[in-house]
N, C-alpha and C positions, 0 to 999 in steps of 0.2 A: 451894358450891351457887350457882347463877346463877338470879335471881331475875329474870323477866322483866314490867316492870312497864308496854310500851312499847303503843300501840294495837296490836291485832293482827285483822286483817279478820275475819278468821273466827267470832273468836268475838265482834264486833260486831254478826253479821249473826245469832247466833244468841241474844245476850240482850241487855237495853236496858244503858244506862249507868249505870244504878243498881246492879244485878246486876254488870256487871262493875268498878265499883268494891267489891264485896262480894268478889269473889273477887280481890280484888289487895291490900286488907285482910287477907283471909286469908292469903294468902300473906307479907304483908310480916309476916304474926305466927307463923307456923308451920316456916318458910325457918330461921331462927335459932334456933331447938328444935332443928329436923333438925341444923343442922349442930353445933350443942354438945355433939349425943349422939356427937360421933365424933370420937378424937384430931386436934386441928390444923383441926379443918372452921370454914368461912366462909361467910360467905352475901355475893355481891356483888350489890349492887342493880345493873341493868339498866335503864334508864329509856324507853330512846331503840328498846326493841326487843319486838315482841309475843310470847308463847310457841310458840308454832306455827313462827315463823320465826328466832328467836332468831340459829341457826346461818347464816343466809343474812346477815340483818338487820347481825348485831355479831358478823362470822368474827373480826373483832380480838379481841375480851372472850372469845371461846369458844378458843381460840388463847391468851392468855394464862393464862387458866383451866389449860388444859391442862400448857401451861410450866412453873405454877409447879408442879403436882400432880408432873410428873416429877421438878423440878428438887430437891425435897422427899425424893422418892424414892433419890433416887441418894445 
């Protein structure tokens, strides 16, 4: 699980910064629940990248993400 922890516009312009540190709290507390309940799951923190653009923001971390998930697989 990639945990995107990075400013992200969008949801700057829709709540203050108190708020969205409530929801990046959350997520840093809930990201590692998710992923515990599922054989082999991780949660990487994302710092450097907002939710909304994760994919655009950190193609590397979503691209490794990915690798290792196959890599696992095979």
């Amino acid at each position: 699980m990639l945990t995107a922890l990075g400013h992200d516009d969008a949801q700057a312009h829709l709540w203050s910064a108190e708020v969205l540190r409530t929801i990046n709290d959350a997520k840093t507390a809930l990201h590692p629940q998710l992923a515990s309940s599922l054989p082999r799951g991780e949660q990487r923190i994302i710092d450097n990248a907002g939710h909304g653009w994760l994919h655009e923001e950190r193609q590397d971390a979503v691209l490794q993400a990915i690798s290792d998930l196959l890599g696992r697989a095979a």
